[in-house]
N, C-alpha and C positions, 0 to 999 in steps of 0.2 A: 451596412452603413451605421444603421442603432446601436452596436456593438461599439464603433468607433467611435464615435461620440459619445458613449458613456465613458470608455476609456480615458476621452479627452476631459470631459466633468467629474471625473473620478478626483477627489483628491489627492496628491501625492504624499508619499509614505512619508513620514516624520526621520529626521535623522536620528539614531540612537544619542540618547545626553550624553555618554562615554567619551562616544566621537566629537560631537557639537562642543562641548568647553575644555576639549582637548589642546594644549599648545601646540601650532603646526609643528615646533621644532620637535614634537617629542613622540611623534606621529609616524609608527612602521607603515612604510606604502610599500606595496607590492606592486610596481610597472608591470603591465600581461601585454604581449604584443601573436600573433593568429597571423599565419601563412595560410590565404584560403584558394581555392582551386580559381572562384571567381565573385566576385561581387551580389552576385545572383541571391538572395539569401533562403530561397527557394530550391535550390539545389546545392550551393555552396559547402566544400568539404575541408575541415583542416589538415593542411600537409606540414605545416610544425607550429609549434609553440615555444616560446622562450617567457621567462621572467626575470626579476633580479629585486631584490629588496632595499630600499632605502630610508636612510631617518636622520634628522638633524643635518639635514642640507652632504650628508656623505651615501654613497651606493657601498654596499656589502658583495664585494668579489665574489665572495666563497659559496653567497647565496644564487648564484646565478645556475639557472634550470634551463635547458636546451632541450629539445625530445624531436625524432621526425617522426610522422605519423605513420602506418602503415594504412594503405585505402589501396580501392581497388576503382577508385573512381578518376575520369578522364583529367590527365592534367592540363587540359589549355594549354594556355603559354607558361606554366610555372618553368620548365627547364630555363625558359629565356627570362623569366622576371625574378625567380628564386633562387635559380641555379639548382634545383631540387629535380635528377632525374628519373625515370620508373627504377634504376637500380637502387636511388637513396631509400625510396620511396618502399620496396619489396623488403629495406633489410631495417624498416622502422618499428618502434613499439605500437603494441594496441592504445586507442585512445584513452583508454579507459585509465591507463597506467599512468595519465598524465593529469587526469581530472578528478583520481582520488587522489592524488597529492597537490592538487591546485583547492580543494576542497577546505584543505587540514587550513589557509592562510582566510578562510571567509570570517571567520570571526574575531581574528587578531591581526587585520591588517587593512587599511585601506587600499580598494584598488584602483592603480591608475591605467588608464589606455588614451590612445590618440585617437577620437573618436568612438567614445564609449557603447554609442545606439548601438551601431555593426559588431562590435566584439563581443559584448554584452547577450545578443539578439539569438548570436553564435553558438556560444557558451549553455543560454538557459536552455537552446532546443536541444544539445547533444546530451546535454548534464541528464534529462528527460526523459532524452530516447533511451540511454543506457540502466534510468532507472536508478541516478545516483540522489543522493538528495543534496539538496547546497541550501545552508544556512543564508540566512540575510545577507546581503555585501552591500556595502557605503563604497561609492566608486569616484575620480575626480578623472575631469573629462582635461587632456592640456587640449586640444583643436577646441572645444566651447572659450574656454578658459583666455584664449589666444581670440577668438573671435568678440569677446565680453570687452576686451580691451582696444579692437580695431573697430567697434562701432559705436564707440563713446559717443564720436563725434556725428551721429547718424549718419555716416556715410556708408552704403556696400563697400565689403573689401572689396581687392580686387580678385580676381581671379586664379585661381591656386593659391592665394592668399594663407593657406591654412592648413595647407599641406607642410608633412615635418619637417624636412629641410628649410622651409622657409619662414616655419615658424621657430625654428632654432638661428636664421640669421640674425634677424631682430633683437637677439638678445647677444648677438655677436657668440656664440657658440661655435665649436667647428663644425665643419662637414665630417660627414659618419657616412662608411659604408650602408646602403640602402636595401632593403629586401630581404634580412638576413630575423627572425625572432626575437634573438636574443639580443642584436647589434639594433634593432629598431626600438625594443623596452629599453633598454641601456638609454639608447638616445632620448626618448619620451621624458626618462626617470630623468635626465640633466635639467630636458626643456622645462620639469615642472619644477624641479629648483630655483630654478630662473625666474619662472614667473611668479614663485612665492618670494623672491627678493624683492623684487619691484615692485609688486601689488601690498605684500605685505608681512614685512622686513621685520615690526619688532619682535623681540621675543615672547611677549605676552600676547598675538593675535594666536586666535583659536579656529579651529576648520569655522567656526559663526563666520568671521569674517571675510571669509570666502562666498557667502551663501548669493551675496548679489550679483557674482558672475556667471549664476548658473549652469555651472559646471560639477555640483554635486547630486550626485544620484542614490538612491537608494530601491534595490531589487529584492522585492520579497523572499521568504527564503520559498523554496517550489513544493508542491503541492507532492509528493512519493509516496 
């Protein structure tokens, strides 16, 4: 319990000046979206990863990274939620193959996720286990990002409120296939364009003006 309360008194890391008087528009983000066995983050294993890169309000095609994992850990319902069955699964890359090229983007790119705590949480303990090192990462959260905006009015959302599809209606976006890495970053990377138009459109806002939605993080780089 001591432990966690200093965590919580701890102050938070400083965003690097680089990043902070950065123009959004001019700002490489890197969407990461984690296919994980189950929410558990106690046992929780990744069976794929996608990304994709974006900047200046466009996504980068060419940039886009697919990988399935190879594990040997039980899949729950991933066949029925992923479409990821033991055969995709048996003829997947080592993880490892996907987190030293996920490494090379920690210091020249911001990273975004849908819910950064979980993916984030994910990430630092495998990066760890395997004994890889990972530099600093400045992260943007779109579900904080989307939630900073539905409690202006101090109201609770409602409920699912902030889950992606429904944080992409809002901003009138399509529906996107569901459950897929790459097709969920994809979608993530649209929603946070979205919300940097409406929250903050001109060309001269800088990740600062982001800082009161709470949705920027910054992860030390780890200890190896």
């Amino acid at each position: 319990m001591w432990q966690k309360i200093k965590q919580w008194l701890a102050p938070r890391p400083q965003v690097p000046q680089k990043w902070l008087n950065m123009p959004l528009v001019e700002i490489p983000f890197l969407c990461i979206d984690l296919e994980l066995t189950s929410l558990d983050l106690n046992d929780t294993k990744i069976l794929s990863i996608g990304w994709v890169e974006g900047k200046g309000k466009q996504i980068s095609m060419q940039s886009c990274f697919y990988q399935v994992v190879s594990t040997t850990a039980s899949l729950n319902q991933s066949p029925v939620i992923h479409g990821l069955t033991a055969q995709d699964i048996a003829q997947g890359q080592p993880l490892r193959v996907a987190l030293e090229a996920l490494k090379g983007f920690a210091s020249s790119h911001i990273w975004v996720f849908h819910c950064t705590g979980l993916d984030m949480t994910v990430l630092n303990g495998v990066f760890k286990k395997l004994n890889i090192p990972l530099p600093t990462v400045v992260t943007v959260d779109t579900l904080r990002f989307d939630l900073y905006q539905l409690t202006k009015n101090l109201r609770p959302p409602p409920l699912n409120a902030t889950v992606l599809p429904v944080c992409r209606a809002r901003y009138n976006l399509p529906a996107v296939p569901a459950h897929n890495a790459l097709d969920d970053a994809m979608a993530t990377m649209e929603l946070l364009f979205a919300q940097i138009q409406k929250f903050a459109p001109a060309k001269h806002n800088t990740l600062e003006s982001l800082l009161v939605t709470d949705a920027i993080d910054v992860f030390p780089a780890n200890e190896i």
